[in-house]
C-alpha positions in Angstrom: 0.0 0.0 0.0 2.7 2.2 0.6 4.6 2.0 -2.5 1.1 2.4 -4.6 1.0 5.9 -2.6 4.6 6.6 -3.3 4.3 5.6 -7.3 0.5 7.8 -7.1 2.9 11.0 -5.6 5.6 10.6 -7.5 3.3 10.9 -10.9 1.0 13.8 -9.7 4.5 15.4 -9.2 5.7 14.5 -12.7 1.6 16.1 -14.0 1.7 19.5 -11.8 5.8 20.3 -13.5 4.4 19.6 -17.0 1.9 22.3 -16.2 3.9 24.6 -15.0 5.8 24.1 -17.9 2.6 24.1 -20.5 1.6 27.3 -18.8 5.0 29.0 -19.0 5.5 27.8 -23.0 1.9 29.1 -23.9 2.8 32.6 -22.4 6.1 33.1 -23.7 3.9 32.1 -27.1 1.4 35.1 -26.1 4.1 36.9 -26.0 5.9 36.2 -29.1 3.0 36.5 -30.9 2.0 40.0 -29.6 5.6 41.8 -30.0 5.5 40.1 -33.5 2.0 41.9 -34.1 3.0 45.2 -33.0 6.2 45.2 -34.9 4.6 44.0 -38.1 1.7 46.3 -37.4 2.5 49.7 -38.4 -0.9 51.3 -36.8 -0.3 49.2 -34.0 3.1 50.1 -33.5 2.1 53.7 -34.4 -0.4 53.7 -31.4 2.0 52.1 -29.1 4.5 54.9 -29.5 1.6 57.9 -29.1 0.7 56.5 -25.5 4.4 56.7 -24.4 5.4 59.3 -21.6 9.3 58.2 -21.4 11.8 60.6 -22.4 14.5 58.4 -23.0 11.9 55.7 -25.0 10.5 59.3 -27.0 13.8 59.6 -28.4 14.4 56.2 -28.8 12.0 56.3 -31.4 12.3 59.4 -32.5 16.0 58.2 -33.6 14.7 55.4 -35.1 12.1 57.3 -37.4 14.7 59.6 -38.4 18.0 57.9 -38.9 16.3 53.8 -40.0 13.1 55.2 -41.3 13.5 59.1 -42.7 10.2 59.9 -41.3 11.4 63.4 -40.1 8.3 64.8 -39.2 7.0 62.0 -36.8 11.0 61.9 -35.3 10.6 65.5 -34.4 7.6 65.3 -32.9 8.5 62.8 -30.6 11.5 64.6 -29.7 9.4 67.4 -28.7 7.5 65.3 -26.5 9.9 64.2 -24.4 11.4 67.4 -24.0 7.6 68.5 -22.7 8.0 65.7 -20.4 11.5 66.4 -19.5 13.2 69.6 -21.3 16.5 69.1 -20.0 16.7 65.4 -20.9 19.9 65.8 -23.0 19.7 63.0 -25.9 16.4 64.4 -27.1 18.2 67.9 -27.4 20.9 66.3 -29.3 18.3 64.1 -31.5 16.6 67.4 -32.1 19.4 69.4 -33.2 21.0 66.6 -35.8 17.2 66.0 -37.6 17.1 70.2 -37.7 21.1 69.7 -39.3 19.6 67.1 -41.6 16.9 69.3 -42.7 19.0 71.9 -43.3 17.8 74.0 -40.5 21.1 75.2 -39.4 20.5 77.9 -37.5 18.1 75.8 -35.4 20.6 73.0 -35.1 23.7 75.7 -34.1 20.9 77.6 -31.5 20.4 74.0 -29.8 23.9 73.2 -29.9 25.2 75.9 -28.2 22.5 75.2 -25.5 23.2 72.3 -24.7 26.8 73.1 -24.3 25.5 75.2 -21.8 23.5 72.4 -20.2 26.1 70.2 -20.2 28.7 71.6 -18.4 30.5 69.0 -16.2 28.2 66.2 -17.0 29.9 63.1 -18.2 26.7 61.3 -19.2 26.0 61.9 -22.6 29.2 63.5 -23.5 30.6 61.5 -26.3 27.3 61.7 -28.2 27.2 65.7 -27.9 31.1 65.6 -29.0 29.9 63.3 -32.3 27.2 66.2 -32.9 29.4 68.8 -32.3 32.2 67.3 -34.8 29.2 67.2 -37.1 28.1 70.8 -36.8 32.0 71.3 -37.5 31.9 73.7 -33.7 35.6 72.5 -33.0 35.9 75.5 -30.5 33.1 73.2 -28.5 34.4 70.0 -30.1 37.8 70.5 -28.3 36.2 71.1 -24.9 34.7 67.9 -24.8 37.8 65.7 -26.2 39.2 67.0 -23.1 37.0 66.8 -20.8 36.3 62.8 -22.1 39.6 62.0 -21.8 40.9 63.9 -18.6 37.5 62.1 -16.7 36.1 59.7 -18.5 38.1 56.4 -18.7 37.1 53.2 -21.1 35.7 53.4 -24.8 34.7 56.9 -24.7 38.1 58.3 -23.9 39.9 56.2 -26.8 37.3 57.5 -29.2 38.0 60.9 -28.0 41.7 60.4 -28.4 41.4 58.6 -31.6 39.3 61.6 -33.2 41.7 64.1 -31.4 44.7 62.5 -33.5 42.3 62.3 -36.4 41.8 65.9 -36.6 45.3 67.5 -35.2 48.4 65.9 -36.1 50.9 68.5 -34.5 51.4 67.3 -31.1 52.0 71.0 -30.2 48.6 71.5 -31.8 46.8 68.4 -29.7 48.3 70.1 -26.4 47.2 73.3 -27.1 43.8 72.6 -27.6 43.6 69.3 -25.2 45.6 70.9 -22.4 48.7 69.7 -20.9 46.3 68.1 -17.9 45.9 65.7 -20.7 49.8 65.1 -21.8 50.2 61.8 -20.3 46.9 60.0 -22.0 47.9 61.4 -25.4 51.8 60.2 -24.4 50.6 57.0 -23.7 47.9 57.2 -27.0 50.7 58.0 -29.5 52.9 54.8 -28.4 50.0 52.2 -28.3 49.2 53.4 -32.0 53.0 53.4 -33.3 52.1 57.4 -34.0 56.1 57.2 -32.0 57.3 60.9 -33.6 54.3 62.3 -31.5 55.4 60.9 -28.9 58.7 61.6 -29.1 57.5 65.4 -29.6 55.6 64.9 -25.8 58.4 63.2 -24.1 59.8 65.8 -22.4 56.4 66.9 -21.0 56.6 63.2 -19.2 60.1 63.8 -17.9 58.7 66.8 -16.4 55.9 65.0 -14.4 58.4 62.2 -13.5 59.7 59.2 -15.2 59.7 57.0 -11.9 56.1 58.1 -10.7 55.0 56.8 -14.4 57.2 54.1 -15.2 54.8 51.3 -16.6 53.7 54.2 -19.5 57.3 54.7 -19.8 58.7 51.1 -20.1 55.8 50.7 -22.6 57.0 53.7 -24.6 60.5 52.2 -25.0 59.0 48.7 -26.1 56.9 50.1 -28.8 60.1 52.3 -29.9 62.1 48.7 -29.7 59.2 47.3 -31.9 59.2 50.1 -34.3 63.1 50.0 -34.9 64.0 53.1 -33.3 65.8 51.7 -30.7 68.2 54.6 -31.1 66.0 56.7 -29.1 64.8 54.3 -26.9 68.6 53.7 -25.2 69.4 56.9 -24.4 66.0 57.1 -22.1 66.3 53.4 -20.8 70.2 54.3 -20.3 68.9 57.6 -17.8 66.4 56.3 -16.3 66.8 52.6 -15.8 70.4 51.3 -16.0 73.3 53.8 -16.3 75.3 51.5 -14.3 75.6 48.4 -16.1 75.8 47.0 -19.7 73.4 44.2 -19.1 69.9 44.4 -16.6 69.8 42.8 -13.5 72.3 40.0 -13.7 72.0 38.9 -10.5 68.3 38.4 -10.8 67.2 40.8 -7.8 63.6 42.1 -9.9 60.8 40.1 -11.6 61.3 40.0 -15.4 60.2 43.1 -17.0 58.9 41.6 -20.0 59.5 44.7 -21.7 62.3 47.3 -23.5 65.6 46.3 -22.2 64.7 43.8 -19.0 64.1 39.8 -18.7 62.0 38.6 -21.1 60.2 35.1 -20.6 58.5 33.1 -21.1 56.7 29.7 -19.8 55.9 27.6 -23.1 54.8 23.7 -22.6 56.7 21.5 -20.7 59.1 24.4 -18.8 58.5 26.5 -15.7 60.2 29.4 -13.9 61.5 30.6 -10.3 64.0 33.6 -8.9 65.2 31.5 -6.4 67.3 32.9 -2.8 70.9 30.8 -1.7 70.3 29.7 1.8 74.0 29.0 2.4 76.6 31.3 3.4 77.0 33.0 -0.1 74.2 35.4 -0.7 72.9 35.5 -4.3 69.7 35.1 -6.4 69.4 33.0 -9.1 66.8 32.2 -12.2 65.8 28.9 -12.3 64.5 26.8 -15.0 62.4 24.0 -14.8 61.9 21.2 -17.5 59.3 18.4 -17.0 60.6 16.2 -19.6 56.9 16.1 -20.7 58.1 18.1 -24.3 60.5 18.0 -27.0 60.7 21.9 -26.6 62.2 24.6 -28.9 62.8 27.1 -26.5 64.4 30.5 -26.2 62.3 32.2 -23.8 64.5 33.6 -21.6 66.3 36.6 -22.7 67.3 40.2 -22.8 68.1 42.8 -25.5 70.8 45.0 -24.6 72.1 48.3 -26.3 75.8 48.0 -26.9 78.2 50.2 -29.0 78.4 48.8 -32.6 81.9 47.5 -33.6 82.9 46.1 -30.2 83.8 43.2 -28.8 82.4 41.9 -25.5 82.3 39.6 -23.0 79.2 37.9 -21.6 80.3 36.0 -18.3 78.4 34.6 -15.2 77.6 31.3 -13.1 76.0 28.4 -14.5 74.6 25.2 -12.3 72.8 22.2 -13.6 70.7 19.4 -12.5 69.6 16.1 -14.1 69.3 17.6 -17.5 68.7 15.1 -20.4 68.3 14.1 -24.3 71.5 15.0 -27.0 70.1 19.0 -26.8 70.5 20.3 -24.0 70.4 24.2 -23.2 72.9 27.0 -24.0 73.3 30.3 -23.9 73.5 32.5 -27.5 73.9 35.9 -28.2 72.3 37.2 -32.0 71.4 40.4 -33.6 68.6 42.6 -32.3 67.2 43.6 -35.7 70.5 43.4 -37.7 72.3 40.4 -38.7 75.2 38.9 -36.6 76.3 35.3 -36.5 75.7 33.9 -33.2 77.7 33.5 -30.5 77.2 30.4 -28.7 78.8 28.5 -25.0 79.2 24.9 -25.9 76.1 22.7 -24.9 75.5 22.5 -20.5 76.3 19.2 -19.3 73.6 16.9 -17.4 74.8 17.4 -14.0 77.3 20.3 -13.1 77.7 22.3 -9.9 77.9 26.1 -9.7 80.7 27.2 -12.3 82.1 30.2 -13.7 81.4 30.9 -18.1 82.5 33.6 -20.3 81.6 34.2 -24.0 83.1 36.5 -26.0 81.2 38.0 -28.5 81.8 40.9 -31.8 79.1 43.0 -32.4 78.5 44.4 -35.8 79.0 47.8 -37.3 75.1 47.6 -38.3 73.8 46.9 -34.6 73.0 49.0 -31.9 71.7 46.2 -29.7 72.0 42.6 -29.5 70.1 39.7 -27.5 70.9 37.4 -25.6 69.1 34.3 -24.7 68.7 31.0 -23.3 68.6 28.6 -26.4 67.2 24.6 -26.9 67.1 23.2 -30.3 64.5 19.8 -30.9 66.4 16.3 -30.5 65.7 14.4 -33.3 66.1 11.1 -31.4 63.6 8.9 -29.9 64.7 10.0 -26.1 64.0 13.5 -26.7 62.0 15.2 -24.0 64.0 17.4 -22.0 64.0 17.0 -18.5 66.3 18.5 -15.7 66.9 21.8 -14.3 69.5 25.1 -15.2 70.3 27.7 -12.9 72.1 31.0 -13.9 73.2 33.9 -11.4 75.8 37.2 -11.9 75.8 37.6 -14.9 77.1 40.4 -16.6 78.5 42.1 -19.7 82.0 43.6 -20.0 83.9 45.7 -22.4 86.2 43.3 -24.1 89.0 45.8 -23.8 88.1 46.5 -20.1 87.8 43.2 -19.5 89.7 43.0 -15.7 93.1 40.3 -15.8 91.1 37.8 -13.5 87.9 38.0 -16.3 91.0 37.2 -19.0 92.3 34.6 -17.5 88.7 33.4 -17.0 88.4 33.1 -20.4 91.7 32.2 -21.3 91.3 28.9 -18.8 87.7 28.0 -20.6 89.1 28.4 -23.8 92.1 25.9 -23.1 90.2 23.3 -21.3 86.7 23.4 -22.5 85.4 23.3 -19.5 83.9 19.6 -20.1 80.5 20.8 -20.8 79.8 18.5 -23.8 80.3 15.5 -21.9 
């Protein structure tokens, strides 16, 4: 008896959800069916739009009539209505003024313009429209109040549109401060190097060297990348060389900052089968070092640590430090290379790191091409062709540094001397 009442429950359960479910289909059909009527319906529709007291849904449709439709005179009598209901509701101005532009009412279209400028003062809300009208009307002596005022206070997709019609209009950067304001130096700064426009912002840098490199060193870092991109890394040194490393030839060597991952700093990356650390010595001897991790889960091509560094075309140099690894396997094992930044310069490569080796001192000497003003240097794996080919194991690098080959200190000589003679055993 009690399982017939459970089995009678559990099937009026199942019968009240398919109602509920019934019900709810046959009214989203009601519904379908009626906004499918009154958008098919042009009376309908028509009557619809007379009963409504909105503001914002008046000039809704008035936009609609005028700019989808061309019905001007129904557009601009719904714009009149919801300024009746609201006459400082700012959109129907605006809607207002462009269908009296359209017309070719300019005089009407100007008047209501330069209310509304009047209106509008300090309101964000509404501003990028107004600025689109006023660029229309071709009233730059309002337009170029608003670009400022969009992109001094209003962040997001308003204030790249206002900078992206600002360069659009005035291509002097002398011209885009004067009428933008130097309030607005660093957003146009920052503009001209995410769009490669790089001669503008050449033009503004020393605006941003007046406000402070340090207290806007992200933009700045940034600035020097896209100058690196755009092959002008003859300007970018002289900056990165005054502001971020006047002391040494190569960028932290001892590993004592997070990669930059930008201009002149670390680079890397963490492709497939490889991971990163900075890593502190516990023992007596105080250092950092980078290490790198591989899982032996990948037959990797990698080169995703390194560093481009300005140097003085012609030269020779020295690129010496400490090497350690651990368990590293397969016939390709990592090394360290140094090629041409954007010019063309054999490589200079150490011989191959053995599988196991404890902390020891490297050099490589290197030339540097007449035709290059930087080169890079990187951490380099090529693909084993062999069957046992995923690299496993781990590499460790700390102090290292770049020297003048002809400043090169006797003990760094005889450094390189000694490798040279005995070869160190890396290739084992």
């Amino acid at each position: 008896m009690a399982g017939l009442s459970s089995y009678i429950s559990h099937w009026a359960f199942r019968l009240v959800c398919f109602g509920i479910l019934l019900s709810l289909a046959m009214l989203q059909l009601f519904i379908a069916r009626h906004e499918q009527t009154v958008h098919s319906n042009a009376s309908g529709s028509s009557a619809i739009v007379e009963s409504l007291y909105s503001p914002y849904l008046l000039t809704w449709h008035g936009k609609r009539l005028h700019l989808l439709e061309g019905d001007m005179t129904r557009a601009e009598r719904l714009f009149q209505r919801a300024l009746q209901q609201n006459p400082f509701f700012i959109p129907a101005w605006l809607g207002l003024a462009e269908l009296h532009n359209d017309l070719g009412r300019k005089a009407a279209s100007q008047a209501i313009l330069q209310y509304v400028d009047q209106l509008s003062t300090d309101i964000s809300r509404w501003r990028w429209d107004k600025a689109l009208l006023t660029y229309q009307l071709g009233r730059f002596d309002i337009l170029e109040r608003d670009l400022a005022y969009i992109i001094a206070k209003i962040p997001g997709k308003s204030r790249q549109n206002a900078l992206k019609m600002a360069f659009s209009i005035w291509n002097d950067p002398q011209v885009l401060l004067s009428r933008l304001g130097t309030d607005n130096v660093l957003y146009l700064f920052n503009y001209a190097a995410q769009t490669a426009q790089l001669d503008t912002a050449l033009a503004l840098w020393p605006y941003i060297e007046e406000m402070g490199v340090e207290a806007n060193k992200k933009d700045v870092l940034a600035f020097l990348n896209a100058l690196i991109l755009d092959q002008k890394i003859a300007a970018a040194i002289p900056i990165w060389r005054k502001y971020f490393n006047a002391g040494s030839l190569l960028y932290d060597g001892g590993f004592q900052e997070e990669p930059l991952n930008t201009a002149f700093g670390w680079r890397i990356g963490k492709p497939k089968g490889s991971t990163w650390r900075i890593e502190k010595n516990k023992g007596v001897e105080k250092f950092q070092a980078m290490r790198l991790h591989f899982s032996g889960t990948e037959n990797i091509s990698y080169s995703h640590l390194s560093q481009i560094m300005p140097l003085v075309p012609a030269r020779s140099y020295s690129l010496s430090g400490w090497l350690k690894t651990a368990g590293l396997t397969t016939d390709q094992r990592p090394y360290l290379e140094v090629v041409g930044s954007q010019c063309t310069m054999p490589p200079a490569t150490t011989e191959i790191m053995a599988k196991d080796q404890p902390w020891t001192p490297f050099a490589l000497v290197f030339n540097v091409p007449a035709e290059c003003a930087a080169v890079e240097m990187r951490v380099r794996r090529l693909p084993s062709k062999h069957l046992d080919n995923l690299l496993a194991g781990d590499l460790w690098l700390r102090d290292l540094r770049i020297d003048d080959a002809v400043d090169l200190s006797l003990q760094t000589k005889l450094l390189i001397q000694d490798l040279r003679i005995l070869d160190t055993g890396a290739n084992p």
